[in-house]
BALOMAR-647516 format. One record per residue (C-alpha): x, y, z; residue in three letters. Coordinates in pm, whole numbers, padded with zeros to 5 digits, always signed. Layout:
BEGIN
XYZALA ...
//
This chain:
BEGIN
-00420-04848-00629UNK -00648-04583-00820UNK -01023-04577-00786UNK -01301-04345-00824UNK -01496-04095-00605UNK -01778-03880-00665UNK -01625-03582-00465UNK -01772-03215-00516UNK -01548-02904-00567UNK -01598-02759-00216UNK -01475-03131-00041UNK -01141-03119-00328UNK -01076-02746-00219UNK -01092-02845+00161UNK -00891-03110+00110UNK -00622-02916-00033UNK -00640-02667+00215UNK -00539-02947+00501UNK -00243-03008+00286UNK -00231-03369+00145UNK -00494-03556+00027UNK -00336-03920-00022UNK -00537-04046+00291UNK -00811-03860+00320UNK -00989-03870-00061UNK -01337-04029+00053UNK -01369-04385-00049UNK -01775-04405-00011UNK -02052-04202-00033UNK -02097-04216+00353UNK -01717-04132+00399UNK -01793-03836+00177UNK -02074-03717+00401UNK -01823-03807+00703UNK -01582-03546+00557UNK -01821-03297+00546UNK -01980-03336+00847UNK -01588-03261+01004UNK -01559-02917+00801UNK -01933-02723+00790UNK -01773-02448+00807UNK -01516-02468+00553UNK -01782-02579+00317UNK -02016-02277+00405UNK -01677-02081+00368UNK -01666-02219-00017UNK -02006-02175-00095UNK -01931-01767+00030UNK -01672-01771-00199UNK -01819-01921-00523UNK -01953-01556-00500UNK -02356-01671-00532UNK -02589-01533-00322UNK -02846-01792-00141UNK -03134-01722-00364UNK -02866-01841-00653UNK -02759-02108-00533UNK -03110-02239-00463UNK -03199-02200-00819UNK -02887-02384-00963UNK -02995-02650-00786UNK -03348-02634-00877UNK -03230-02589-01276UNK -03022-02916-01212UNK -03342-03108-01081UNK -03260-03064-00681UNK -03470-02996-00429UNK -03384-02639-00370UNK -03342-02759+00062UNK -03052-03011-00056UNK -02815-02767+00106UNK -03009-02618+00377UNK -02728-02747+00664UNK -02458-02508+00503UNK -02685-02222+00429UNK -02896-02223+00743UNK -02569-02156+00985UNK -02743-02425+01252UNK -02440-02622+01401UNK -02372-02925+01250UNK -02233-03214+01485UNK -02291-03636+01443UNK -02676-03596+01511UNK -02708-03394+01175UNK -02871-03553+00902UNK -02776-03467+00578UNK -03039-03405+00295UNK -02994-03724+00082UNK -02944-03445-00209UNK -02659-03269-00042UNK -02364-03450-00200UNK -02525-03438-00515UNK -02579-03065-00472UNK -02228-03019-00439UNK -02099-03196-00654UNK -02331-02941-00900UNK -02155-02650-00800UNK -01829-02875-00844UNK -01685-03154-01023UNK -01650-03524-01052UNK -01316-03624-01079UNK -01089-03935-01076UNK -00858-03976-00759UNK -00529-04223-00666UNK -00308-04212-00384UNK -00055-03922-00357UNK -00221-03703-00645UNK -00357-03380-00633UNK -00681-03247-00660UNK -00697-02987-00911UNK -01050-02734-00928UNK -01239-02752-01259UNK -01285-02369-01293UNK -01209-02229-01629UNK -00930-01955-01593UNK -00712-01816-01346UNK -00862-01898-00973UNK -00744-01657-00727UNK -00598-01849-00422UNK -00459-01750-00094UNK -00347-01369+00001UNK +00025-01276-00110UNK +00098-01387-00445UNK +00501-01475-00477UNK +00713-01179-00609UNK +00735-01039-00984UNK +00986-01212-01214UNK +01232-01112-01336UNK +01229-01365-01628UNK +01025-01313-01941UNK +00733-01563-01889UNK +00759-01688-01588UNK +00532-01447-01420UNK +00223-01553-01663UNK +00213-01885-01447UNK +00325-01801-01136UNK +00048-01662-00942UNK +00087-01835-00558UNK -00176-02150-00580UNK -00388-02041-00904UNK -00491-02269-01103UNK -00544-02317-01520UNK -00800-02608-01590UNK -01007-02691-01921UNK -01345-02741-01841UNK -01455-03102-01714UNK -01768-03072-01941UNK -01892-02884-02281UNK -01844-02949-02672UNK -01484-03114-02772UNK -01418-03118-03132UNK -01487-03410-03375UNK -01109-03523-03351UNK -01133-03607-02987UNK -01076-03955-02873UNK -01299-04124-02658UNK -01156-04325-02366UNK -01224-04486-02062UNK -01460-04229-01827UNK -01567-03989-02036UNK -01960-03954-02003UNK -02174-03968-02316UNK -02555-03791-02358UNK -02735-03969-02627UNK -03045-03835-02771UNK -03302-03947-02982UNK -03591-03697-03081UNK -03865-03711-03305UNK -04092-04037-03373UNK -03883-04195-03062UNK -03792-03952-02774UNK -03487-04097-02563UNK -03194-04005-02361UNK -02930-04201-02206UNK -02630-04090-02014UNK -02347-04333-02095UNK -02014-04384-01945UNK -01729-04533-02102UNK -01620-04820-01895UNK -01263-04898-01783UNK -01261-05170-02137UNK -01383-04922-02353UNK -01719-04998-02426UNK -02074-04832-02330UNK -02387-04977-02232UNK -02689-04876-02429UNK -03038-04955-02316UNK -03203-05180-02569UNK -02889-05135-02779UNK -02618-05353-02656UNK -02270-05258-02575UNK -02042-05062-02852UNK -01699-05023-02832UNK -01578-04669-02842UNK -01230-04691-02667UNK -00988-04474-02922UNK -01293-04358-03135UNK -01312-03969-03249UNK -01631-03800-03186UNK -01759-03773-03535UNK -01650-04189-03562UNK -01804-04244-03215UNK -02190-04031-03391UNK -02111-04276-03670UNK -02129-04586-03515UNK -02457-04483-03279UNK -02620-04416-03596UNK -02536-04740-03782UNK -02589-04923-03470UNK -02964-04752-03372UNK -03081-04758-03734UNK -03191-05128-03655UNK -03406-05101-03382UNK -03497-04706-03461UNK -03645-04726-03822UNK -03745-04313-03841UNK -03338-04248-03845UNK -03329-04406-04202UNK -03658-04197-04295UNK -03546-03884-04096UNK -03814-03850-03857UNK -03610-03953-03586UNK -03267-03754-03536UNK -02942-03873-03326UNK -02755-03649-03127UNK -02454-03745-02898UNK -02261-03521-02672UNK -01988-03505-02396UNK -02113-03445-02028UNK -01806-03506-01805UNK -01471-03550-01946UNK -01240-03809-01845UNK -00929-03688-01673UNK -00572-03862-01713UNK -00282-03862-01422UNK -00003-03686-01611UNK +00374-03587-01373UNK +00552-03257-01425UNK +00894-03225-01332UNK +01222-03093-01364UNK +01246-02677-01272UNK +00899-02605-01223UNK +00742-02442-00897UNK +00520-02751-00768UNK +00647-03100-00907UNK +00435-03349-00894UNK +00139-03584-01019UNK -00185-03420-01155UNK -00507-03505-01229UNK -00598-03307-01516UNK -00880-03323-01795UNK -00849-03526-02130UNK -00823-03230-02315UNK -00539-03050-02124UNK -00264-02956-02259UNK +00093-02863-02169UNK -00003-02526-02131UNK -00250-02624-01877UNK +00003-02858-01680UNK +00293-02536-01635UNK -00022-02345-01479UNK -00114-02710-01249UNK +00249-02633-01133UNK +00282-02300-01087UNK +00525-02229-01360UNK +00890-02253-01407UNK +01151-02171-01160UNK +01385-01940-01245UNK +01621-02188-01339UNK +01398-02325-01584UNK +01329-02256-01964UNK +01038-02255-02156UNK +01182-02242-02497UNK +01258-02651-02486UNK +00977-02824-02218UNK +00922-03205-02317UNK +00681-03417-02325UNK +00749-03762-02262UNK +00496-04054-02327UNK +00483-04436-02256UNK +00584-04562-02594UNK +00914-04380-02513UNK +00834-04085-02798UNK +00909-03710-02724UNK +00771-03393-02851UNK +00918-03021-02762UNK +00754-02748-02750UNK +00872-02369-02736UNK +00599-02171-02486UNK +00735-01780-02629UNK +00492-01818-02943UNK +00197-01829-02680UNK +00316-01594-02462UNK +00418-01296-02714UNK +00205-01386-02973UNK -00093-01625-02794UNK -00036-01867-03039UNK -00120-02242-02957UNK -00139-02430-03254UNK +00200-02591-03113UNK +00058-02700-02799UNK +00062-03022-02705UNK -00278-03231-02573UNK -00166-03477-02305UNK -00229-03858-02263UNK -00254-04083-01972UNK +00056-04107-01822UNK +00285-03812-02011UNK +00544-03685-01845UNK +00599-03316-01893UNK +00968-03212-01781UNK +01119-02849-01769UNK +01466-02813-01841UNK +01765-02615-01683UNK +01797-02270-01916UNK +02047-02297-02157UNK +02109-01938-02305UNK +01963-01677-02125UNK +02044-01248-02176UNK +01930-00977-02003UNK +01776-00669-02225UNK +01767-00357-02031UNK +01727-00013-02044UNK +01513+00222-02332UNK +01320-00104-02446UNK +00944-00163-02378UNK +00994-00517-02190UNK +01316-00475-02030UNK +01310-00889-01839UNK +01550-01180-01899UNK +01525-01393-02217UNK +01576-01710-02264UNK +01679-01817-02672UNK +01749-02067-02876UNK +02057-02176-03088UNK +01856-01985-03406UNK +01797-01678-03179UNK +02002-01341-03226UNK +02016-00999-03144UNK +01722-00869-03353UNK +01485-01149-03202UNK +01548-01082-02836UNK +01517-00704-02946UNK +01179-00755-03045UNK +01118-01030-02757UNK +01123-00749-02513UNK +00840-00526-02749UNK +01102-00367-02945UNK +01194+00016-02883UNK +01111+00228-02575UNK +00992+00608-02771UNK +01240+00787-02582UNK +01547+00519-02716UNK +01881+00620-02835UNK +01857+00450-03169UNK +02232+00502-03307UNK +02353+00258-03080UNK +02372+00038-02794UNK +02610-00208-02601UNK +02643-00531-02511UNK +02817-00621-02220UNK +02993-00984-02223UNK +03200-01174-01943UNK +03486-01341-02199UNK +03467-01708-02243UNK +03771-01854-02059UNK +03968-01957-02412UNK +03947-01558-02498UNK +04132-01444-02194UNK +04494-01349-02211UNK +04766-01140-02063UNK +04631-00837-01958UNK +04240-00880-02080UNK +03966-00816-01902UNK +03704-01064-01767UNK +03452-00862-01899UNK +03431-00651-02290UNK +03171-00396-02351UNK +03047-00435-02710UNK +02933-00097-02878UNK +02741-00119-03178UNK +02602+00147-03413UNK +02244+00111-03577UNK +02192+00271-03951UNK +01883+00462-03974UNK +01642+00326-04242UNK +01306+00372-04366UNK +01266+00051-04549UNK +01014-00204-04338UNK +01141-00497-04539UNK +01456-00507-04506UNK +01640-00789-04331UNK +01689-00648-03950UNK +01469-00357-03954UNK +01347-00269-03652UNK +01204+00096-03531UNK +01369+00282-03825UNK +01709+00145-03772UNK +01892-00196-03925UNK +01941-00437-03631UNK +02310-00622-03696UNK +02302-00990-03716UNK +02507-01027-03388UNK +02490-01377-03216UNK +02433-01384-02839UNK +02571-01539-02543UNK +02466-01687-02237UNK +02492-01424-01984UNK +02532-01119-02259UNK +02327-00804-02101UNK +02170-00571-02370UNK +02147-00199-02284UNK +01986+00059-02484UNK +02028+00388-02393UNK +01761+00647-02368UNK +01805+00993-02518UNK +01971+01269-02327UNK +01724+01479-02125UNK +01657+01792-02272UNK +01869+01970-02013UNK +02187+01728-02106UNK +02106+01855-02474UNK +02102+02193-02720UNK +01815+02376-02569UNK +01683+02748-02562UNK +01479+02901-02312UNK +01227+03228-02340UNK +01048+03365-02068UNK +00902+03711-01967UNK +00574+03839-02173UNK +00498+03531-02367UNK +00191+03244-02369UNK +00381+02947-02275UNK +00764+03033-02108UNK +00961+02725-02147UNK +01270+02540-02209UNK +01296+02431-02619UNK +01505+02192-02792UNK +01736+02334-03045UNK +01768+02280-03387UNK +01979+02355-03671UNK +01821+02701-03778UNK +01610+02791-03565UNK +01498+03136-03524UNK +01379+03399-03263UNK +01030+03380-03428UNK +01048+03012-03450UNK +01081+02987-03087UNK +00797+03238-02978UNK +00607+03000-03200UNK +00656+02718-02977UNK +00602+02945-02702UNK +00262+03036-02870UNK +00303+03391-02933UNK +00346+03737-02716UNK +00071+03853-02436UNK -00087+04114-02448UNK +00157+04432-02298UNK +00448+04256-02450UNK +00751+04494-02608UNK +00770+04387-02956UNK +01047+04686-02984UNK +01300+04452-02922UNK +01395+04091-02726UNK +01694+04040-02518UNK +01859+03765-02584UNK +02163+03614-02324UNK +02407+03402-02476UNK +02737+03229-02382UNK +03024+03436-02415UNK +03234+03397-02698UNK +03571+03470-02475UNK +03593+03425-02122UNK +03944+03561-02054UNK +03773+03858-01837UNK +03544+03612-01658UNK +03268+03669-01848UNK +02965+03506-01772UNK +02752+03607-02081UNK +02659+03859-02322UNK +02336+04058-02384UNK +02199+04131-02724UNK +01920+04337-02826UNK +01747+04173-03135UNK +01515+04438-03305UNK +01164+04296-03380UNK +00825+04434-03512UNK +00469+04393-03534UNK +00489+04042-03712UNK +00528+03885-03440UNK +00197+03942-03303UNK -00006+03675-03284UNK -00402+03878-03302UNK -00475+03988-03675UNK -00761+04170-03816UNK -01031+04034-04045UNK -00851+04224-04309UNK -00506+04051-04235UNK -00327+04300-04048UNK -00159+04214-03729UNK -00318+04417-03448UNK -00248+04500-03068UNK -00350+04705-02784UNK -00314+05046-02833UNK +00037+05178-02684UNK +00392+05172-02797UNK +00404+05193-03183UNK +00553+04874-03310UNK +00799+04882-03659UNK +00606+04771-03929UNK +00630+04388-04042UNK +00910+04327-04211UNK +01113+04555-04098UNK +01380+04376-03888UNK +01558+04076-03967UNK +01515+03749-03851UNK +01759+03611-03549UNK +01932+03284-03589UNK +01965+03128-03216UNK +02212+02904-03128UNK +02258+02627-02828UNK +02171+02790-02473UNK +02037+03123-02543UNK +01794+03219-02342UNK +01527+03538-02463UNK +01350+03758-02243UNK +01037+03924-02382UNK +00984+04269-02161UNK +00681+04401-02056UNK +00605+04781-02195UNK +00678+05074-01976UNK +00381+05179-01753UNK +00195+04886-01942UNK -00132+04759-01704UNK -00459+04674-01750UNK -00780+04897-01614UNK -00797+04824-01252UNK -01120+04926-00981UNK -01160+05051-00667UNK -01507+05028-00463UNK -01657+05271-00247UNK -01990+05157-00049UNK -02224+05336+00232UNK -02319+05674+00235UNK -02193+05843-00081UNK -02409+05926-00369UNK -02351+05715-00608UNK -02174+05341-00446UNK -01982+05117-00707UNK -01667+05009-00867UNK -01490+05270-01024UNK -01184+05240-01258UNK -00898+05395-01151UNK -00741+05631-01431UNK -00400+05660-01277UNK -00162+05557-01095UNK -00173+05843-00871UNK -00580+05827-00773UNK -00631+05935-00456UNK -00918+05945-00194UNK -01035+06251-00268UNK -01080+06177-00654UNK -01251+05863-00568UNK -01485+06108-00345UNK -01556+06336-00616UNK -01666+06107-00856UNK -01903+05953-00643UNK -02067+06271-00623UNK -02048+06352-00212UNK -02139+06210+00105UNK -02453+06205+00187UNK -02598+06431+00492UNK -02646+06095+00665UNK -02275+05968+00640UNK -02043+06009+00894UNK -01691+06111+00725UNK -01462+06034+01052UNK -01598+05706+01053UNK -01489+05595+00693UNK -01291+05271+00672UNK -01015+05172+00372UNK -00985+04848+00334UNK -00702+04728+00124UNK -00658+04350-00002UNK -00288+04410-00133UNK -00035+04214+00045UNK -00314+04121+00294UNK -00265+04444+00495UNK -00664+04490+00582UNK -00754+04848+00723UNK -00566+05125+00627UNK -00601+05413+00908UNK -00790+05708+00678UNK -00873+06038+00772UNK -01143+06156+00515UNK -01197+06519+00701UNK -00853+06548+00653UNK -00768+06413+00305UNK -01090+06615+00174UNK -00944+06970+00346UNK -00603+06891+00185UNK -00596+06670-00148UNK -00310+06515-00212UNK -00142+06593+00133UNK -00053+06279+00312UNK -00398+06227+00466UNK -00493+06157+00126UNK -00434+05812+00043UNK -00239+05676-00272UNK -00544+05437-00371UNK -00439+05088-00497UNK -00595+04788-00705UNK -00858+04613-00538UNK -00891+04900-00242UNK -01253+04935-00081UNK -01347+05245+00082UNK -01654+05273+00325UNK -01874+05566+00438UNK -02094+05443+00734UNK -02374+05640+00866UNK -02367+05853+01141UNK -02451+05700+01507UNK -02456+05959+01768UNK -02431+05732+02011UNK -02101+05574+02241UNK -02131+05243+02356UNK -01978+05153+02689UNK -01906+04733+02767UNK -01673+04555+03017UNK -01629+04586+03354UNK -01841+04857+03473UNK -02154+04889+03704UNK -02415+04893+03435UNK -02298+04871+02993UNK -02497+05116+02820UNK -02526+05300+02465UNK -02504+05671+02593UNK -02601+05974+02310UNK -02335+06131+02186UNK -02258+06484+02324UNK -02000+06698+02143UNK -01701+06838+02396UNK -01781+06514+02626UNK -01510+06363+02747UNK -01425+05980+02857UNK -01499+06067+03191UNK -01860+06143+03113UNK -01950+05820+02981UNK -01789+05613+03214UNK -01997+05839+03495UNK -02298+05724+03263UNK -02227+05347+03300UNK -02223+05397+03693UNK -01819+05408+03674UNK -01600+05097+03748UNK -01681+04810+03840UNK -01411+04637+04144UNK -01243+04447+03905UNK -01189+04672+03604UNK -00846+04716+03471UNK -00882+05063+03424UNK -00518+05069+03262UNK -00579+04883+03004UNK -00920+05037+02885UNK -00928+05106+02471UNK -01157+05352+02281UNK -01226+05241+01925UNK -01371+05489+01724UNK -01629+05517+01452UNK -01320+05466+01176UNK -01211+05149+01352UNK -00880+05311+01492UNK -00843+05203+01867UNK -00696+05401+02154UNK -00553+05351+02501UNK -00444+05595+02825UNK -00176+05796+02717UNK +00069+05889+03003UNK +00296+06132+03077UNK +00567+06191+03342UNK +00276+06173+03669UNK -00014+06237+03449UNK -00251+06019+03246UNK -00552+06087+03005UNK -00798+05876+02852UNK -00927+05931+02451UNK -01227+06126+02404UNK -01482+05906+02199UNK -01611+06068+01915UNK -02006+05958+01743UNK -01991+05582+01685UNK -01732+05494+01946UNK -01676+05170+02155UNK -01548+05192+02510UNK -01412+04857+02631UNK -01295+04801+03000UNK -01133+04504+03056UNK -01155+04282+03419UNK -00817+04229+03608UNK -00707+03878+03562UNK -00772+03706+03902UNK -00485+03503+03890UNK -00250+03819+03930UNK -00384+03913+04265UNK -00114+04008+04478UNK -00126+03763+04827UNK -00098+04021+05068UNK -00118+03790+05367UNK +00195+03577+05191UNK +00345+03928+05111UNK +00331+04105+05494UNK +00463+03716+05627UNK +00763+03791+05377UNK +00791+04153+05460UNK +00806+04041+05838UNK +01042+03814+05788UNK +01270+04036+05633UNK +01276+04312+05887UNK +01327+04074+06169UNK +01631+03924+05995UNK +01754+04276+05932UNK +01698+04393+06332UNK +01894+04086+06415UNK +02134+04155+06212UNK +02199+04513+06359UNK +02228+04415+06728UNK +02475+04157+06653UNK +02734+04445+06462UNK +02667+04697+06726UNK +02796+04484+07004UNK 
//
């Protein structure tokens, strides 16, 4: 028993959501309103969801002549119990943001939306099958739109809604529905029949029909205009290998297309080369779905009538392309398909294909088998290269071979060997870009410095060395070095007037003047840096000198001293024995320096080797000693030449209790700390010099020594021992 509800998107959705909706699809208005008085917050959940915001929905429902309160018990978030009353707008408001739709025991409720409708979290798995994936999306859904323009050839039938307008000298609308007989009811008109009519037949007949009590349509001052509202929908069943089988409810103008995506798509025992349609007069139409889905064409889909039955068969043939191809999937074909079509099924080519050949593996039909054959054959083909587009099998340069398929046959085209599984050279040392080449047939030392965008500056252009595979290994060899001679051609820099130029240094040979050098498979060229080749490098030197900068350093032998002298001298207010080297090679830091020293004596020890990036520092003099830690009272005491470290501990009022006097450190003006020396019985303690920093350290409480604990002990001991002496003198 079918019959007709007025049910809005959000009730169809929640419906759907409790599973089944073969007892539950509202019968009345009142049931309706029943329903959603049950699930307030389901529906406030869908009207979240529609992805409107409050003020939006308000105004939809004010552009569709609502008050804009209709739906004030969803939006509000008051509880809604039995007492609620609904506004008498509500279901209409709904059904708005929804759909009308056409219901009958055991069929599903399908949503309206144009397009692919996201559904619950954790869409199935990918497909492996070509296709399949396009309608398999976990409970999305693929609808035509319930309402809009339809094209003239669209037949009218029972519950489709018509708008009929009449402007001009008579202004007039009337919404029409085609009843279940096929007729409409026009006010002041009459009834017309319309069941079966096209659009353009159905304006037609409203013309003919209103010219007789209208009288401006014959004189054109009164124009006719008729339009679809709601589309009717028809119960169509999908079966055979599809995800969902079952009965839908789907719109007049749906097609097959729009059925698969009702049903979530094929299984993966299904095709889609063959799905049939079968209707009530007992005719059949086929349809093959891989036009639309590698091309998008649908001029061979089929619209759907009341009562079709759409019906996915098992897969007949079905090969699997794999490997260097740009689709590798499953692929179902046809009886006309071959090797070339499933080819370019899968997109053809991957760039990086092997394009002489490729193999298809086969398991051997049972009446092939004999003594001693396999189950299995690998089938090796070899592709011609060509350059002509036209010609029959041409596919990616190469002639595809009119080989026929068969069910189960897996395609593999292999990719290219990597460039390490191929000829390659290599160059590295002095050049722009040091890398790993193919080889060709011919190719040349300059050729490959061209790939590897020239020499650097510093390079040798004297000569390369080249490595190469040994020609005889009978001594173990490993490989062979060649000098190849080169010259100044190979520069990359010219001058406006053409030459080839480069820093000044080692002469180069003039171009021309050595031959070129054929490489061959695996050699691999060094270019060499030039002897005692390096570019200007600084040193700084800051404080108290006369003139503080960066300086350049000439050689590689610069020393302290030089750096001194050209920075004129230290000033009367630096303090030599304080200077600090700082060097930010290998991370090392401060560099102990002894400037008195290295100035009395150049280039003795004292006078450091200076090195890229070193920073020298002068400070000024402090004559003061500054004494911190654990003594009576920390002070900065004047310096006083021939003072020793006795003097300015006296002048911090000595130790304190707790001072570790053992571990007391002197750092001095150059940053160089020092500690008690000792000797056999006798200790000594630095003498601070201008600038100095004497730090006493406190004892660590922790390492007191219990001397209560250690006398108990000590007792102990000795009374054991006494005990032990009476007993072996007896």
């Amino acid at each position: 028993m079918t019959y007709r509800v007025r049910l809005s998107l959000i009730a169809a959705v929640s419906l759907l959501a409790a599973g089944t909706v073969q007892a539950q699809i509202p019968t009345s208005m009142a049931e309706a309103q029943r329903l959603l008085r049950e699930n307030p917050q389901l529906v406030r959940q869908r009207l979240l969801e529609s992805g409107m915001s409050e003020a939006e929905i308000r105004a939809q429902l004010a552009a569709n002549g609502l008050p804009t309160t209709a739906l004030d018990a969803f939006l509000s978030g008051e509880v809604i119990d039995g007492t609620t009353a609904f506004d008498p707008n509500a279901i209409a408001g709904l059904e708005r943001l929804g759909v009308v739709v056409e219901g009958a025991d055991g069929l599903e409720i399908v949503g309206s939306l144009t397009g692919m409708q996201l559904g619950e979290e954790g869409d199935s798995p990918s497909s492996p099958i070509f296709g399949h994936d396009v309608f398999r999306r976990a409970t999305s859904r693929f609808q035509p739109l319930l309402s809009g323009p339809v094209p003239d050839t669209y037949q009218l039938g029972p519950g489709d809604r018509l708008l009929l307008l009449l402007t001009g000298e008579a202004e007039l609308a009337h919404d029409v529905e085609v009843t279940r007989e096929g007729f409409v009811v026009v006010p002041e008109v009459g009834r017309l029949s319309v069941a079966n009519l096209t659009m353009g037949e159905a304006r037609t007949l409203f013309r003919q029909r209103l010219q007789s009590f209208y009288s401006g349509i014959n004189r054109g001052t009164t124009s006719v205009s008729l339009s679809i509202t709601e589309l009717r929908t028809v119960q169509v069943y999908v079966t055979g290998e599809v995800e969902q089988p079952g009965a839908y409810q789907l719109s007049s103008v749906a097609t097959v297309t729009n059925a698969l995506y009702a049903a979530d798509g094929p299984t993966d025992l299904g095709s889609l080369r063959e799905v049939r349609v079968r209707r009530r007069d007992g005719s059949d139409a086929v349809l093959d779905l891989y036009p639309y889905l590698l091309n998008g064409d649908v001029s061979g889909d089929i619209t759907l009538e009341q009562g079709d039955v759409v019906f996915v068969p098992l897969r007949t043939r079905r090969v699997q392309l794999g490997g260097a191809v740009v689709r590798p999937k499953y692929y179902d074909l046809t009886d006309a398909d071959d090797l070339h079509y499933a080819l370019a099924a899968g997109g053809g080519f991957a760039p990086e294909a092997d394009r002489k050949r490729l193999t298809i593996h086969r398991v051997v039909r049972p009446g092939a088998r004999g003594p001693g054959l396999g189950d299995r054959i690998a089938v090796d083909l070899a592709l011609a290269p060509s350059a002509d587009g036209g010609a029959t099998g041409h596919m990616g340069g190469v002639i595809i071979p009119p080989v026929g398929l068969q069910d189960g046959d897996s395609i593999v085209v292999e990719s290219v060997p990597a460039l390490r599984d191929g000829f390659f050279v290599s160059i590295e040392g002095r050049v722009a870009q040091p890398d790993t080449f193919p080889w060709r047939e011919g190719m040349t030392l300059r050729d490959l410095l061209q790939l590897a965008r020239g020499p650097v500056l510093g390079a040798d252009l004297r000569e390369a060395t080249v490595v190469r595979l040994p020609a005889i290994r009978s001594a173990g060899q490993l490989a062979e070095r060649l000098l190849v001679p080169m010259d100044s051609s190979y520069l990359t820099q010219r001058s406006t007037d053409g030459r080839y130029v480069g820093p000044p240094g080692i002469a180069f040979s003039p171009p021309g003047t050595s031959p070129e050098f054929a490489l061959i498979p695996y050699d691999r060229v060094t270019i060499l840096l030039q002897p005692d080749f390096d570019m200007p490098r600084s040193v700084q030197i800051t404080g108290e000198v006369s003139v503080p900068g960066p300086y350049a350093l000439l050689t590689k032998r610069d020393r302290v001293s030089d750096l001194l002298a050209r920075a004129g001298h230290i000033l009367d207010t630096g303090y030599p024995e304080g200077a600090q080297l700082f060097r930010t090679a290998e991370g090392l830091g401060r560099i102990d320096l002894n400037v008195p020293a290295a100035l009395r004596n150049p280039g003795a020890r004292d006078d450091v080797v200076l090195q890229p990036g070193d920073s020298l520092y002068i400070p000024t003099y402090m004559p003061t000693v500054v004494v911190q830690g654990a003594v009576n009272s920390p002070v900065t005491v004047l310096y006083r030449e021939g003072q020793d470290f006795d003097y300015y501990i006296a002048a911090a009022g000595g130790f304190r209790s707790d001072a570790d006097e053992g571990r007391t450190a002197v750092r001095l003006a150059s940053g160089l700390a020092k500690t008690r020396s000792r000797f056999l019985f006798w200790s000594s303690f630095p003498t601070p010099d201008a600038g100095s920093v004497i730090s006493v350290p406190a004892k660590d409480p922790t390492d007191r020594i219990d001397k209560v604990a250690l006398t108990t002990s000590l007792m102990a001991i000795l009374g054991s021992l006494a005990t032990t002496i009476v007993v072996l003198t007896r």
